[in-house]
N, C-alpha and C positions, 0 to 999 in steps of 0.2 A: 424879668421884664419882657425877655423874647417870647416866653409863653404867655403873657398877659395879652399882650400884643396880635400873635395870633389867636387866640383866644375870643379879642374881640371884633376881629375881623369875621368871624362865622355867625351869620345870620339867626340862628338858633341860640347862641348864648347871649348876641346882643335881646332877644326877644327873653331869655329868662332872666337876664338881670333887670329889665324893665317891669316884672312882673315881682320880683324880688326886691326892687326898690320898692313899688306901691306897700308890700309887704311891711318894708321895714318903717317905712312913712307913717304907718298904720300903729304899729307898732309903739314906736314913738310918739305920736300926738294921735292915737287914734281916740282916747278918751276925753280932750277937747276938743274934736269935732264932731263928738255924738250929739245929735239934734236932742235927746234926752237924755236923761239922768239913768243909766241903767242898769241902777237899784231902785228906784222907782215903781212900787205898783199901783196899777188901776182896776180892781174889783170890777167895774163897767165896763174894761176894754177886755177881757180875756178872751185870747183864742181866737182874735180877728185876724181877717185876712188884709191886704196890701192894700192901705188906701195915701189921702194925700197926708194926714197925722205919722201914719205910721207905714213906710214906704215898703217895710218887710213885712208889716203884721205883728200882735203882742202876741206872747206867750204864755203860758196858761194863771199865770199870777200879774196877766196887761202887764208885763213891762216889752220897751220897745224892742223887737227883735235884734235891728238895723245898728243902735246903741251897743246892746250887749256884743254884737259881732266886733262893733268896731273896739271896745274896750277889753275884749276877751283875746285879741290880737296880740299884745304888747305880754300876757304872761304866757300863754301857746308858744310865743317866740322865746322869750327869753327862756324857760322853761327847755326845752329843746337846748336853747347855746349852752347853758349851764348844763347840763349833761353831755354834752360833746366835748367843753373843757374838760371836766374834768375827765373823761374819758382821753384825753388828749395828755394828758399830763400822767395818766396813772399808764398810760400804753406808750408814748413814743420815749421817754428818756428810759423806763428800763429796757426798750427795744434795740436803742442804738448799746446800752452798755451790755446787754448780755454777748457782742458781736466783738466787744473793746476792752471788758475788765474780765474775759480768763472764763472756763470750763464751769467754777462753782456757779457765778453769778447767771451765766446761761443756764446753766440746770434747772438752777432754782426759779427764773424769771420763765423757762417752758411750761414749767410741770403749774406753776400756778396759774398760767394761761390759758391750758388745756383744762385744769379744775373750773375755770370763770365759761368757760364756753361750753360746758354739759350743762350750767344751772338755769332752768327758765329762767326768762323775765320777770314774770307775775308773781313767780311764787318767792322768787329772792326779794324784789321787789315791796311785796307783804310783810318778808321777814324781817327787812330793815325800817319800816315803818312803823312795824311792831314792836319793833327794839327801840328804835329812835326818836319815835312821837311821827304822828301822822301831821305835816308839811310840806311845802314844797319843795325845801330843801335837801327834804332827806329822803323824798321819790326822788330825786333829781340825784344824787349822791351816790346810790343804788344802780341807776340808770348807766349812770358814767362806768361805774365800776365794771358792769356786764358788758359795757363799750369798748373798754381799755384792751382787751386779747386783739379786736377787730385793726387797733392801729398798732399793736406790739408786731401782730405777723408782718404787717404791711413795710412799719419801718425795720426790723430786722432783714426781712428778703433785702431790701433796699441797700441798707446797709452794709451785708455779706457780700455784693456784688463789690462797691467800692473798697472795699478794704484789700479786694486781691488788687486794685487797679494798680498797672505803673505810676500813676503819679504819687498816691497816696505809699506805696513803698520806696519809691526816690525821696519822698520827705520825711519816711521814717528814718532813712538811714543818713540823711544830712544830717538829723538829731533835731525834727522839730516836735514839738513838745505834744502830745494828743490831744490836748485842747485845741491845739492851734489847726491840727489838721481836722478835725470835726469840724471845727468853727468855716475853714477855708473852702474845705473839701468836701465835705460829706453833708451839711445840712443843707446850703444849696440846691444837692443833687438831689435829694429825698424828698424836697419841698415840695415840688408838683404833684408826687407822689401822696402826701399830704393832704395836699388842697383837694383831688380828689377823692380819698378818701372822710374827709370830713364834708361834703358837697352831698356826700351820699347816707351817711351817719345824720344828716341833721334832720334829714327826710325822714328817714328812721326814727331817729328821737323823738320826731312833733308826733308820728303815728303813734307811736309808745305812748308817749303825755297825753296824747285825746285818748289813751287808753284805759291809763293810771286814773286820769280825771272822770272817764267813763264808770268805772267803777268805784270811785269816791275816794283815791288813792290822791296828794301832794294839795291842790287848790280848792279850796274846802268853800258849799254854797254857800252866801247870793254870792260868791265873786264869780264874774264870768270865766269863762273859757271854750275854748273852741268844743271839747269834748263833754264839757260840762253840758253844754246848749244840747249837745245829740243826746246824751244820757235823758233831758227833760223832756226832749221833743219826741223822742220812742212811745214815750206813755200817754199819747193821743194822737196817734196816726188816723183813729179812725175822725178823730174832729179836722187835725190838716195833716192828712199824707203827704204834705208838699215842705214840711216845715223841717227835717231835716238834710232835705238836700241842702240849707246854706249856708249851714257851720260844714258838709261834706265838702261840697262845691271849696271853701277856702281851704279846706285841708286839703284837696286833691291838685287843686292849681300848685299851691307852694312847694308842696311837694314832686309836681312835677315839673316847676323850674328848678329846683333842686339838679332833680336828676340828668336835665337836658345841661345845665351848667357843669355837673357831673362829665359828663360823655365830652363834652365839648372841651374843657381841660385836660383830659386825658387824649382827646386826639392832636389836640395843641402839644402839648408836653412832648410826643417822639422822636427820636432823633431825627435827621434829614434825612438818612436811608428809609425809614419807615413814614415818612409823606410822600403825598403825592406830587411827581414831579409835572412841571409846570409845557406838557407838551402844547406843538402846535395847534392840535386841532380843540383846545382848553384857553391858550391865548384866543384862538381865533373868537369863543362864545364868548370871552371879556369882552369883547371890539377891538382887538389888537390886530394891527396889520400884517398879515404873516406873508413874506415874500415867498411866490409860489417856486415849487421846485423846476430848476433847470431843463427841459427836456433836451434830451442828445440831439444834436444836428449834424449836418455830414454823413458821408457816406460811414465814417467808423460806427457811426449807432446801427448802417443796415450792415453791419458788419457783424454786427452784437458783440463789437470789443467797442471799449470806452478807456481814454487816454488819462480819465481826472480821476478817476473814482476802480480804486483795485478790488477785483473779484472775490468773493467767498472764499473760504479754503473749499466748500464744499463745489463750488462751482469749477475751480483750480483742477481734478480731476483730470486724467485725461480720458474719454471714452470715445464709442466709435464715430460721435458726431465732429470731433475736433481733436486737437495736439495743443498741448500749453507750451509756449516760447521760452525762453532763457527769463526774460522778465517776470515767467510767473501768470501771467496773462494767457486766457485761454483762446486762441484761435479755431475759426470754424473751419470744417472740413476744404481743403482748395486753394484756402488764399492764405498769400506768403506775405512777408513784414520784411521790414531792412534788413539787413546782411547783420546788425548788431543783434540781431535777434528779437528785439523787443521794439514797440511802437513809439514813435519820435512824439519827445515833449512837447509844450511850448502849443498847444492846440491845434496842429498842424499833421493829421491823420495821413495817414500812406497803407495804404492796403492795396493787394493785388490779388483778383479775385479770378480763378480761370480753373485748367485740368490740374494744375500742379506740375507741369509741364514745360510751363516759359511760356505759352500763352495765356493771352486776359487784357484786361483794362488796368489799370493804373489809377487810383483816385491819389491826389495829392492837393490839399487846403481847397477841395470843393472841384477844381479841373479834371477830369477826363483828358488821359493819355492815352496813345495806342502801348501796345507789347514792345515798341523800341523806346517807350518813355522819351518823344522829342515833340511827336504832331498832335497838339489837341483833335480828339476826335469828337465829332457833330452827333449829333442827334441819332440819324440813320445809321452812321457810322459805327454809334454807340451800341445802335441796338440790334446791327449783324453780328457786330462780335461776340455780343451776352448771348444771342441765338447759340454762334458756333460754340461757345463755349456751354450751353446747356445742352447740346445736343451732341457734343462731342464726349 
């Protein structure tokens, strides 16, 4: 929920789930709000351009562009989830067990991983088509399956990490049961992990599916589709050039709120070491009031020692400009500090600024003293002595 949270505090995934809602809205009732029926043709309308009948234009059999867009939405999507399911299913539970049930089940669960990620797309794709009957179920089945390596790697990394954790071996050895420690422990943690992993897969997928559809692969014509529309509108550019930019245009938006929903989860999900901490000059562009820092007063700041705030080690030094006191505190060349060796607490500064000799001035809580520390000295006073004492 912490990463939900932040999540939707970033400006950028607030703006891709709005773009994502419209999406799924579409989706869902997009085929009762098509102003037409979009199996529909009109012989009389073919190949027109945007008017007030037809706000997109018909397509080369008059039916209404704007219709088929909206009704070709809901199997583009679904189409796409169904392939990330099952790619979600056939990759994250042998992912976490090949980390959990022992050497064989790892073995067997890599080497078949590594065989699913050399096989194209297209051509496994064809071959399970080929086997299976040409559907959308059995592109989409195919799909998944080439999917499934993409979240086996994902949730094993994931899951290699927590298994060395100390908690997760303080509950092995209390004797709780490995169900219970997945279930506690470990899916939890993997989840964000997850989430954007499948944010990024499903962009992938709808590309795939306007692919598969592109070449007459899962959703079979008149039914619309996003890829089905580009596949028709290819073959009369020269009558409207302009006609497949708007099955692209919806694949290219969804898929890059996808991806922006992607990033945004993944930079949400990091620990607190790996975000940005929240300095002043960051409050200050929120409109937060940030109280300005202290400047030294007294003479201990034209002293260049400061009584609140302790030195560098790097400043601590001692070189030929200055001597460090018993406190640690670096003193400038000439002037002496109390007999305890270190600068008195309590805001109340004492520095003695002269040859290093017993003579000088005396600052103590803002006063000027002479070298017997009893007569306030004046002004003139002040400024014969810093003479004799610069020139001496």
């Amino acid at each position: 929920m912490r990463t939900l949270r932040r999540t939707w505090q970033l400006r950028s995934a607030r703006l891709a789930l709005a773009v994502l809602a419209v999406v799924a809205l579409l989706a869902v009732a997009g085929g009762a709000v098509a102003p037409h029926d979009p199996l529909a043709q009109s012989p009389a309308d073919m190949l027109h351009g945007p008017s007030a009948g037809h706000l997109l234009g018909t397509d080369y059999l008059g039916r209404d562009v704007l219709s088929r867009l909206l009704a070709g939405t809901g199997r583009s999507v679904v189409g796409a989830l169904e392939a990330v399911g099952a790619a979600m299913l056939l990759g994250i539970v042998p992912g976490i067990a090949s980390v959990w049930l022992g050497r064989t089940v790892e073995w067997t669960a890599q080497r078949a991983a590594d065989t699913l990620m050399i096989m194209p797309f297209t051509v496994f794709a064809i071959a399970v088509v080929g086997a299976l009957g040409n559907g959308m179920h059995q592109a989409m089945l195919a799909l998944g399956v080439l999917f499934a390596p993409l979240y086996f790697r994902v949730t094993r990394a994931a899951a290699l990490g927590l298994k060395q954790a100390q908690y997760v071996e303080a509950a092995e050895l209390m004797g709780a049961s490995r169900w219970w420690i997945l279930r506690v422990h470990v899916w939890g943690k993997i989840l964000p992990t997850v989430a954007v992993t499948t944010a990024q897969a499903v962009g992938q997928a709808l590309l795939v599916v306007a692919s598969l559809t592109f070449l007459g692969l899962g959703v079979q014509p008149p039914a619309p589709t996003w890829g089905g529309m580009l596949a028709s509108d290819l073959a009369y550019l020269s009558q409207q050039p302009w006609a497949p930019l708007i099955p692209g245009a919806a694949i290219m938006l969804t898929v890059g709120a996808l991806n922006i929903l992607a990033d945004a989860v993944r930079d949400s999900g990091g620990t607190a070491a790996d975000r940005p901490r929240r300095t002043p000059l960051l409050r200050a562009r929120r409109g937060q009031r940030v109280a300005p820092a202290a400047a030294p007063t007294g003479p201990g700041a034209a002293a260049g020692t400061s009584p609140q705030a302790p030195a560098p080690d790097s400043a601590r030094s001692p070189g030929p400009r200055g001597r460090e006191d018993q406190g640690g505190s670096v003193v400038p060349e000439g002037a002496r500090v109390a007999e305890s060796g270190s600068l008195p607490s309590g805001g109340e500064a004492s520095v003695s600024v002269g040859d290093g000799d017993g003579g000088g001035v005396r600052e103590r809580g803002g006063v000027s003293y002479d070298e017997a520390g009893a007569v306030p000295v004046g002004g003139e006073q002040r400024a014969e002595v810093e003479r004799h004492v610069s020139t001496g």
